[in-house]
C-alpha positions as a Python dict, from the first residue, in 0.01 Angstrom:
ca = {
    (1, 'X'): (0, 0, 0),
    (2, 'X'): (-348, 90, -141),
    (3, 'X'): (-569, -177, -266),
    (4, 'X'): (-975, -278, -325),
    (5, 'X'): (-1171, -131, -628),
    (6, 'X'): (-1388, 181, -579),
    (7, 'X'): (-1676, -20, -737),
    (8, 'X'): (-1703, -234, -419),
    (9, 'X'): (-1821, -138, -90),
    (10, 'X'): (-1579, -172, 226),
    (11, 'X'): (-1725, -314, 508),
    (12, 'X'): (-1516, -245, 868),
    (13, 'X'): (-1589, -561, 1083),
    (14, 'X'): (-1609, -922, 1037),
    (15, 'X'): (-1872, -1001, 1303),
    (16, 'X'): (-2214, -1123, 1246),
    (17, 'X'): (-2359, -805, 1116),
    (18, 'X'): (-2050, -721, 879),
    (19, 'X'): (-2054, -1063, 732),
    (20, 'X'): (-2426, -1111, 678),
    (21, 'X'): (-2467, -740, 513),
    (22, 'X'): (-2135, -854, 277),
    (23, 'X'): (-2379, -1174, 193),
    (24, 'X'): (-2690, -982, 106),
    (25, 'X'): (-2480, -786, -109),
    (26, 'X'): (-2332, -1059, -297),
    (27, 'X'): (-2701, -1181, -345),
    (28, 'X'): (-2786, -862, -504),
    (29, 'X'): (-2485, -882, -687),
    (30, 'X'): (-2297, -567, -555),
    (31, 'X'): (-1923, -697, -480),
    (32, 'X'): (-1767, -619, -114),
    (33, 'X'): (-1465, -599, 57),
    (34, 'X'): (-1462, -720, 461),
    (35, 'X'): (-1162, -578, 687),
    (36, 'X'): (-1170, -745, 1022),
    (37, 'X'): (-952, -615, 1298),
    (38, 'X'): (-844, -968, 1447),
    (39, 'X'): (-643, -1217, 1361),
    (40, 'X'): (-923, -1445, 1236),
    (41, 'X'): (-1300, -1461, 1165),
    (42, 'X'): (-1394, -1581, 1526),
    (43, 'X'): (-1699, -1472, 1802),
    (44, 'X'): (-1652, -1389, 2203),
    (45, 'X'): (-1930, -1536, 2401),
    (46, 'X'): (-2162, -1859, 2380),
    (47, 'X'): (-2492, -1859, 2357),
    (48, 'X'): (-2698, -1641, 2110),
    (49, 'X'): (-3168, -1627, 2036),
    (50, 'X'): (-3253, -1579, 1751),
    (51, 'X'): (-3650, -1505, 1686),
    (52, 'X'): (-3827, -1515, 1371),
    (53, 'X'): (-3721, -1187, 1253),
    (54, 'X'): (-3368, -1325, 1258),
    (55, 'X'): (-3456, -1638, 1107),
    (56, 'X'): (-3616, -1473, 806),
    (57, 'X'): (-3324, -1265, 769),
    (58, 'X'): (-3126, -1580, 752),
    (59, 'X'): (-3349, -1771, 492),
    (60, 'X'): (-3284, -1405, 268),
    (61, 'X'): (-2890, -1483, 328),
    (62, 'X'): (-2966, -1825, 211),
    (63, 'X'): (-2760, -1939, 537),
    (64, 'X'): (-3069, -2040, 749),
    (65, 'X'): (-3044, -2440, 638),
    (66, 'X'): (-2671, -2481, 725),
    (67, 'X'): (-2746, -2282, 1075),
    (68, 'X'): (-3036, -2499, 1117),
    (69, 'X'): (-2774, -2824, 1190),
    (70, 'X'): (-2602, -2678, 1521),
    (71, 'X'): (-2926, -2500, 1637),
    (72, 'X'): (-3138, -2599, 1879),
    (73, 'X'): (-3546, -2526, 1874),
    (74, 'X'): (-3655, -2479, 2243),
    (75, 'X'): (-4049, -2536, 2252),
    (76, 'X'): (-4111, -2270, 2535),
    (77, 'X'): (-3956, -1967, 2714),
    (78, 'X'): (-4006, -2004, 3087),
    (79, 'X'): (-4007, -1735, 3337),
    (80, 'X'): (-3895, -1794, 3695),
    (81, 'X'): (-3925, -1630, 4011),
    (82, 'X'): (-3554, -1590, 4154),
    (83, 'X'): (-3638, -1590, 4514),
    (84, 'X'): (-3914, -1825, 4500),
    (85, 'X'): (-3817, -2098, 4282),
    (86, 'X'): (-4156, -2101, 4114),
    (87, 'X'): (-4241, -2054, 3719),
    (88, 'X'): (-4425, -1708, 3657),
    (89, 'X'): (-4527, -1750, 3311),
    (90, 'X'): (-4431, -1887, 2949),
    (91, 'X'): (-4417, -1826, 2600),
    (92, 'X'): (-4532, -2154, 2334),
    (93, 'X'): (-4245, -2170, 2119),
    (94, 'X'): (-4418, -2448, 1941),
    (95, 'X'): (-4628, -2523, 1654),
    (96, 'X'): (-4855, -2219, 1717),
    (97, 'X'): (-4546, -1971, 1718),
    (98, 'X'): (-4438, -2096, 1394),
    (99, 'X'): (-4776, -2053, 1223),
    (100, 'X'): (-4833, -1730, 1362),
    (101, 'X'): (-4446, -1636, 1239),
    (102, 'X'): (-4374, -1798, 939),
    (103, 'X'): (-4004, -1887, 1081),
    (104, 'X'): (-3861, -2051, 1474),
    (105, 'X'): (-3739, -1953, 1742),
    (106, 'X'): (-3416, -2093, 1781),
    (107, 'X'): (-3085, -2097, 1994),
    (108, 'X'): (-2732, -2208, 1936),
    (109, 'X'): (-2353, -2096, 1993),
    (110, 'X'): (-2253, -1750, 1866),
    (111, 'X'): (-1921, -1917, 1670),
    (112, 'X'): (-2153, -2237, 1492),
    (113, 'X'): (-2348, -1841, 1307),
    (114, 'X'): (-2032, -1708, 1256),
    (115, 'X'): (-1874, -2029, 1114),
    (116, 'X'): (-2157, -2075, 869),
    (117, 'X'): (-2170, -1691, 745),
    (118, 'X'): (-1785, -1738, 697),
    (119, 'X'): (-1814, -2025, 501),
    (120, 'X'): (-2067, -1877, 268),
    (121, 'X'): (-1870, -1545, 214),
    (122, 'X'): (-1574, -1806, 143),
    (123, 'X'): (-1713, -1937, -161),
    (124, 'X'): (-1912, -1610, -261),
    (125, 'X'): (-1679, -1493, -571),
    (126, 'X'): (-1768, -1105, -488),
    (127, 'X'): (-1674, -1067, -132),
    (128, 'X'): (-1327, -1083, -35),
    (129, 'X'): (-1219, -1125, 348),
    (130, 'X'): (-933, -972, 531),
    (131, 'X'): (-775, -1010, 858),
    (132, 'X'): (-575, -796, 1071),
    (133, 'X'): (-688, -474, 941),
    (134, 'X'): (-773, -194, 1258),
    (135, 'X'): (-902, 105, 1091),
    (136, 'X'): (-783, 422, 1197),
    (137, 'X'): (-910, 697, 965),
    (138, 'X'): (-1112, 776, 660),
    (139, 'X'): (-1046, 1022, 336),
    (140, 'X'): (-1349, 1147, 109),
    (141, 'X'): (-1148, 1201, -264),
    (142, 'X'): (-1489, 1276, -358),
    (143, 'X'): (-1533, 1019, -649),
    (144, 'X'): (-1383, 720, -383),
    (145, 'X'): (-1306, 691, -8),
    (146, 'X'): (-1018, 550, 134),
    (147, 'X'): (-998, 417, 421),
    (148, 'X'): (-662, 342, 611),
    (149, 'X'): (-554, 73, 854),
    (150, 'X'): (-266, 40, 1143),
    (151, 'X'): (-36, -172, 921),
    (152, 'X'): (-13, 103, 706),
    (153, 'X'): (-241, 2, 425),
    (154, 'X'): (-531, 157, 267),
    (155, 'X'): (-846, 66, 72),
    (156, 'X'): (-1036, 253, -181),
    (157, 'X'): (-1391, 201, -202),
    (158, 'X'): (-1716, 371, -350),
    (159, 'X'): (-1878, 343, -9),
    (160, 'X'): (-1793, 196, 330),
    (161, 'X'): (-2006, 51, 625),
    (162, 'X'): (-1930, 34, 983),
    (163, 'X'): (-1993, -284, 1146),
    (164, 'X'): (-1723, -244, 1373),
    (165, 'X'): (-1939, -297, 1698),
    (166, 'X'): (-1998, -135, 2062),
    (167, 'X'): (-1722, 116, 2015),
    (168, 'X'): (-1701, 136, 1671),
    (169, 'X'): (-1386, 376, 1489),
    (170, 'X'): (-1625, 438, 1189),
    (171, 'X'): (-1923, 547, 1400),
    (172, 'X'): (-1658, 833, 1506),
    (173, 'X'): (-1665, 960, 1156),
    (174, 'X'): (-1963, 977, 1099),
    (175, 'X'): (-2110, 1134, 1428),
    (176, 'X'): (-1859, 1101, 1720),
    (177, 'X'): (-2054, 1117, 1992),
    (178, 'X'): (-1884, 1041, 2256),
    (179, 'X'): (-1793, 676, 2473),
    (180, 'X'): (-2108, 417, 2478),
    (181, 'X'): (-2339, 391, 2835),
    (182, 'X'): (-2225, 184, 3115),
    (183, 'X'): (-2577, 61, 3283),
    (184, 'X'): (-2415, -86, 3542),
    (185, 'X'): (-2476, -445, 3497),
    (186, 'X'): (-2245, -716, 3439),
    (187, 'X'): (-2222, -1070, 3310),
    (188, 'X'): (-2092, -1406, 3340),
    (189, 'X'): (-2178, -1621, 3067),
    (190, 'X'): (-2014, -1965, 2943),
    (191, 'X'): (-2157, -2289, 2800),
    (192, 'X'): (-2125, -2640, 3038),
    (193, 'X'): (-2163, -3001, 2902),
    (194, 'X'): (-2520, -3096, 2900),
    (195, 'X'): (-2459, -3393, 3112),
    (196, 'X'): (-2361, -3127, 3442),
    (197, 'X'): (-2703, -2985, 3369),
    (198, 'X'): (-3020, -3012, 3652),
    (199, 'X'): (-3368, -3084, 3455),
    (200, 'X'): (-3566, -2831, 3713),
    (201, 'X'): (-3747, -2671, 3404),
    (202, 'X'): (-3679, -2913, 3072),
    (203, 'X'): (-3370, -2902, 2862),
    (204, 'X'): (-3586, -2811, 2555),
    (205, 'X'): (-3707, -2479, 2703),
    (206, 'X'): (-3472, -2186, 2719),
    (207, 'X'): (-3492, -2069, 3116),
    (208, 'X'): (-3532, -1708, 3219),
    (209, 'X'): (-3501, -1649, 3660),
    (210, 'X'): (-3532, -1243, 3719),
    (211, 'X'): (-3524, -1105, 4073),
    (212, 'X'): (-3376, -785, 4225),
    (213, 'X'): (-3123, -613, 4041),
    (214, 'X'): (-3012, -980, 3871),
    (215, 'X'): (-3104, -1259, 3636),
    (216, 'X'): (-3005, -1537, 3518),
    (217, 'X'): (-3087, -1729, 3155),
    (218, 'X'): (-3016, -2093, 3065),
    (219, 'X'): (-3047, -2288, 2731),
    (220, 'X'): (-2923, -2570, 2567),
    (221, 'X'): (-2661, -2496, 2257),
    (222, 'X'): (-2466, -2675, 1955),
    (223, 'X'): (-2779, -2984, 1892),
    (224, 'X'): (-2782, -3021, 2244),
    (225, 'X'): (-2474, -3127, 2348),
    (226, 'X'): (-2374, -2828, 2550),
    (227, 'X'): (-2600, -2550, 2813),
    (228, 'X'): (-2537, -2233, 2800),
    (229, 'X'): (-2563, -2028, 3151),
    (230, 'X'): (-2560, -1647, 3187),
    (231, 'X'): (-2594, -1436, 3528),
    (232, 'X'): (-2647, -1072, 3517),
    (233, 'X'): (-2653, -836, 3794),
    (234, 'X'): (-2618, -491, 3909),
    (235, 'X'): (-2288, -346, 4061),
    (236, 'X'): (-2298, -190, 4369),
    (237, 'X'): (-1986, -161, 4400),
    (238, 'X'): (-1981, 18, 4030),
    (239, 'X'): (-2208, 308, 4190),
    (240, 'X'): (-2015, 362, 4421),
    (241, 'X'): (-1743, 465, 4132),
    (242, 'X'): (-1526, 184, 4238),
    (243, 'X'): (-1253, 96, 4016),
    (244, 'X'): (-1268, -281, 4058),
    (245, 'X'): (-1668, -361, 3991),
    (246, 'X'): (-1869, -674, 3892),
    (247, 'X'): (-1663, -885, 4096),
    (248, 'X'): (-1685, -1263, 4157),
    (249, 'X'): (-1797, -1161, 4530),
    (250, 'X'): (-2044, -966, 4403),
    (251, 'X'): (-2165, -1212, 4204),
    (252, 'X'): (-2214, -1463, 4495),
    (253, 'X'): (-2351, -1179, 4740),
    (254, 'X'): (-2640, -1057, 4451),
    (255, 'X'): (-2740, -1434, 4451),
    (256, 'X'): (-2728, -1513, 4765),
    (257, 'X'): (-3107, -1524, 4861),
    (258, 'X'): (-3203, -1712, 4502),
    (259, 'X'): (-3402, -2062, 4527),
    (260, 'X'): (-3199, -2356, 4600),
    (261, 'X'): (-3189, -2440, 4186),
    (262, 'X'): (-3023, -2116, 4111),
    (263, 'X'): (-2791, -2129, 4377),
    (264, 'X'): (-2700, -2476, 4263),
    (265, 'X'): (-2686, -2367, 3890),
    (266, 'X'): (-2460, -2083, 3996),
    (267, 'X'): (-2203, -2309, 4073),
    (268, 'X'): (-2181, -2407, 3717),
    (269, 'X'): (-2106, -2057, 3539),
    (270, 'X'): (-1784, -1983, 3454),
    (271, 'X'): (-1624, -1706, 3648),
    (272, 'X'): (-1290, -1645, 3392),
    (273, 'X'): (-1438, -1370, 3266),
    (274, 'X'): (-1702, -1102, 3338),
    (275, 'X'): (-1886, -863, 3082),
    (276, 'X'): (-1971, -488, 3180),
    (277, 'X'): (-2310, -427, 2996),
    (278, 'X'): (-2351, -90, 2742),
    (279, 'X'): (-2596, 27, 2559),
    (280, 'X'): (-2626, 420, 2356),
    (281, 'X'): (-2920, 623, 2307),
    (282, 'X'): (-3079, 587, 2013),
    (283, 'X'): (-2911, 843, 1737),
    (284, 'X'): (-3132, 1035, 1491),
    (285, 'X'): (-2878, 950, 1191),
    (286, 'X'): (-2573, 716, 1152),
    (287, 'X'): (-2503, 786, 764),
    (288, 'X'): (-2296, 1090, 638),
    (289, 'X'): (-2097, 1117, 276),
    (290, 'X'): (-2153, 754, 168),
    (291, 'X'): (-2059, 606, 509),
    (292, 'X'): (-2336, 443, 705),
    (293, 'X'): (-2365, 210, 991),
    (294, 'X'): (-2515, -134, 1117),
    (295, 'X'): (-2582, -347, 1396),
    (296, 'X'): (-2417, -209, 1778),
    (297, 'X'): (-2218, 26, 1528),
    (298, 'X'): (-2601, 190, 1463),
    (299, 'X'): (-2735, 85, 1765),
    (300, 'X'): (-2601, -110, 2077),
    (301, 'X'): (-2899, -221, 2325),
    (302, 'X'): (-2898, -380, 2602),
    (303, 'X'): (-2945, -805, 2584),
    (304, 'X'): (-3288, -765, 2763),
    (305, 'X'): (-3478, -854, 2441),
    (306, 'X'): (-3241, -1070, 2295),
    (307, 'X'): (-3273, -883, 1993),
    (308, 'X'): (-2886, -742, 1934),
    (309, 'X'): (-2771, -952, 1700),
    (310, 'X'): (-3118, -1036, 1510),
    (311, 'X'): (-3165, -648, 1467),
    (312, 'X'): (-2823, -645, 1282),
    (313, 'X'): (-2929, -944, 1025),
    (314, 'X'): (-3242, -693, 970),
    (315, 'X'): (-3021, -385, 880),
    (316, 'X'): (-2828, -631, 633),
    (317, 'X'): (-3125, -727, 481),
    (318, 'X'): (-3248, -348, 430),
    (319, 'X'): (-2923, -196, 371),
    (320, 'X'): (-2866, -481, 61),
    (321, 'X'): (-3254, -410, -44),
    (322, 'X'): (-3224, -23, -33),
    (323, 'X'): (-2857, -56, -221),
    (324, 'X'): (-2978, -233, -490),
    (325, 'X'): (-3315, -63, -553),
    (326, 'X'): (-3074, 247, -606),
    (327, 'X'): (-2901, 122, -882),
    (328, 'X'): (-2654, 323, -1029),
    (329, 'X'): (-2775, 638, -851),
    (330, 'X'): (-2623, 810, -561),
    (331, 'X'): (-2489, 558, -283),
    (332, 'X'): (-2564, 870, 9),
    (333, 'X'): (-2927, 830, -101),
    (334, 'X'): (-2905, 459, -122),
    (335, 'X'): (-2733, 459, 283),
    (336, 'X'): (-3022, 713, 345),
    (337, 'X'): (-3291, 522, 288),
    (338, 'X'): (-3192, 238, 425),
    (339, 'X'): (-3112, 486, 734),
    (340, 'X'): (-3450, 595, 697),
    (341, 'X'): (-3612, 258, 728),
    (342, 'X'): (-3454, 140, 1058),
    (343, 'X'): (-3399, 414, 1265),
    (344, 'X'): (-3741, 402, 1444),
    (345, 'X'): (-3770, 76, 1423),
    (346, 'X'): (-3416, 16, 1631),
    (347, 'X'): (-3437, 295, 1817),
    (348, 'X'): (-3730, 135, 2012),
    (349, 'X'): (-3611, -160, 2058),
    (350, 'X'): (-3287, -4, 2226),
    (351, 'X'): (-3520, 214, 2439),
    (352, 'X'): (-3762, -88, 2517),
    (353, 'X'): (-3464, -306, 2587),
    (354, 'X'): (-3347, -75, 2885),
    (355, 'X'): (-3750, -84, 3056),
    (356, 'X'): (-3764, -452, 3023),
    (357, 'X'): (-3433, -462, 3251),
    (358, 'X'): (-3599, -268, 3482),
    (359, 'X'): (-3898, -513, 3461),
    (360, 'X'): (-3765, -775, 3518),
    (361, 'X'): (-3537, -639, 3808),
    (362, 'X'): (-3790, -510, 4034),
    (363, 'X'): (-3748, -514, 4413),
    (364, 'X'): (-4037, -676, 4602),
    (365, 'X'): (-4303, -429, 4666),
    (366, 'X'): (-4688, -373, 4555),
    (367, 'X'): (-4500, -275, 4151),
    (368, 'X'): (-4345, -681, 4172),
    (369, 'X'): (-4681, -829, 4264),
    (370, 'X'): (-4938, -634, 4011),
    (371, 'X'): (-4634, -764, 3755),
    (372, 'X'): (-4629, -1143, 3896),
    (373, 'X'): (-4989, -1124, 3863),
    (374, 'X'): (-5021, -1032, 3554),
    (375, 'X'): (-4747, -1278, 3441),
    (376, 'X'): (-4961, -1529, 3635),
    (377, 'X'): (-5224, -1484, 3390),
    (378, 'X'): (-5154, -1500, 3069),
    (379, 'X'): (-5185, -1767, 2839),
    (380, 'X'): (-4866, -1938, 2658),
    (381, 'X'): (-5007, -1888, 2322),
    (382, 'X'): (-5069, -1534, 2369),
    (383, 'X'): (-4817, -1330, 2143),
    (384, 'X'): (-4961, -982, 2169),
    (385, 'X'): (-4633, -867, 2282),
    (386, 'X'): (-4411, -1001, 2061),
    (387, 'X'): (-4569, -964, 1773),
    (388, 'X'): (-4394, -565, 1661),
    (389, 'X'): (-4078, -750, 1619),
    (390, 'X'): (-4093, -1096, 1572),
    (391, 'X'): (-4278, -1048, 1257),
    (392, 'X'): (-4100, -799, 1103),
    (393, 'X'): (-4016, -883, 706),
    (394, 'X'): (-3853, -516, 619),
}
């Protein structure tokens, strides 16, 4: 069975990305189609930053208000030594970062965002949602693509856009290059009732400890009623080629020699399920014959920067902008430019994602003390380095 219109654009993935570009869309009044693989519109995971370059992508959705009620608004980022126990440095997340920015800083679960992009596209009369559709393959008829699903079905569309993730099927037609990067690293993550929670460093603040080859972030979610807790560390046993890596001994072992807090937190992070972490390198073009990309489709990074999922409400944003400036002209050139606009920007932020890991997972040595005492010195209120992406506005 063939269905959709070929005046709408097909959009392959219901996740964050897929649903916010199907939004900005609608606001530009271009109707949209969303096919999403599972059986419902539901997120993997817990806890989720989002900086002021997300949060202005949000207020362009017209979402950011009803994401505002289950988010929480740390007032600082804190650094901690993992061995040591003792704070490093920290960012003011305050009343001078939202002057400088314009927007917050602001954390909460990954399924409260999806929820409220869901129930937006719900009552948004030009985007229609779809479950249980796993695209396999695409056809160019020239004037229309169609694009076809396991259960058989198809959908024409004038355009389509991949925002199918990691290891995204449309990415494959467009420049098939091969499986996404292992780096090694893997992650336990899960959110615990507040109440369970040690105040060592302030519920309010979101909590970074970094020390060899591991980390570990905490943060309270959902208007403070739950914390989330994520611990990161290199494989050894994934070096070594093993088939069985990131185990639950490993994870023990690679924290073994943290403060007595971490150790303690530790405890608390669920071990049901571990996370292998990818990344690609940056790709010179994701758009071919009116078929572009967004979000890890585009661009996977590692979660160093915590920038993943606010760099794929930017491409929204620009893709929707770039569409409708087009008009009625070619959609390749429309893809294009928004191609054009984001590459360089996203392609640093992958590459500067993958050097912060290794910053922050330095061995101890004369490297770790020149970069503890320079953490040592800086000021909370100084936002040299974050300024590049945080206040990006397209």
């Amino acid at each position: 069975m063939t269905n959709g219109s070929t005046e709408r654009l097909l959009i392959v993935g219901g996740g964050i990305g897929g649903l916010a570009t199907a939004l900005a869309l609608a606001r530009h009044g271009v109707a949209t189609e969303v096919a999403e693989q599972a059986a419902e519109f539901r997120e993997i995971g817990a806890g989720l930053q989002l900086a002021p370059n997300a949060s202005w992508a949000l207020s362009r959705l017209g979402v950011l208000e009803q994401v505002n009620e289950t988010a929480v608004f740390p007032a600082r980022m804190v650094w901690m030594d993992a061995l040591s126990g003792e704070p490093l440095t920290s960012l003011d997340l305050g009343a001078p970062f939202r002057k400088r920015y314009g927007f917050p800083y602001f954390v909460m679960h990954r399924s409260d965002l999806l929820d409220a992009l869901v129930r937006a596209c719900e009552t948004n009369p030009l985007i229609t949602l779809t479950t249980d559709k796993t695209f396999v393959s695409l056809k160019d008829h020239g004037e229309f693509l169609e694009a076809h699903f396991r259960d058989g079905t198809s959908v024409r569309a004038r355009g389509l856009i991949g925002a199918d993730g990691l290891k995204s099927r449309v990415r494959q037609c467009v420049l098939d290059d091969g499986e996404p990067i292992c780096s090694g690293y893997v992650a336990y993550r899960g959110a615990i009732p507040i109440a369970d929670v040690s105040v060592h460093a302030g519920l309010d603040n979101v909590v970074l400890w970094t020390g060899p080859d591991m980390h570990f972030v905490q943060y309270p979610l959902r208007r403070g009623e739950l914390y989330n807790q994520v611990a990161v560390f290199k494989s050894d046993r994934y070096a070594s080629g093993a088939a069985d890596w990131g185990t639950e001994d490993e994870l023990e072992a690679r924290f073994s020699a943290g403060a007595p807090l971490l150790r303690a937190a530790l405890t608390r992070i669920k071990r049901d399920r571990r996370w292998p972490m990818y990344d690609r390198l940056p790709a010179k073009s994701w758009t071919r014959n009116r078929v572009t990309l967004i979000g890890d489709a585009a661009h996977p990074m590692l979660q160093y920067l915590a920038q993943g999922a606010c760099q794929a409400l930017e491409d929204a944003v620009v893709l929707a902008d770039s569409v409708a400036s087009a008009g009625d002209t070619d959609l390749d050139e429309a893809f294009r430019r928004y191609e054009a606009a984001r590459v360089d920007r996203t392609a640093r932020v992958q590459t500067l994602a993958r050097a912060w890991g290794d910053y922050w997972h330095m061995h101890p040595g004369a490297d770790l003390d020149r970069r503890n005492s320079f953490l040592r010195s800086r000021r909370p209120e100084d936002y040299t380095d974050t300024d590049w992406f945080y206040a990006y506005r397209g």
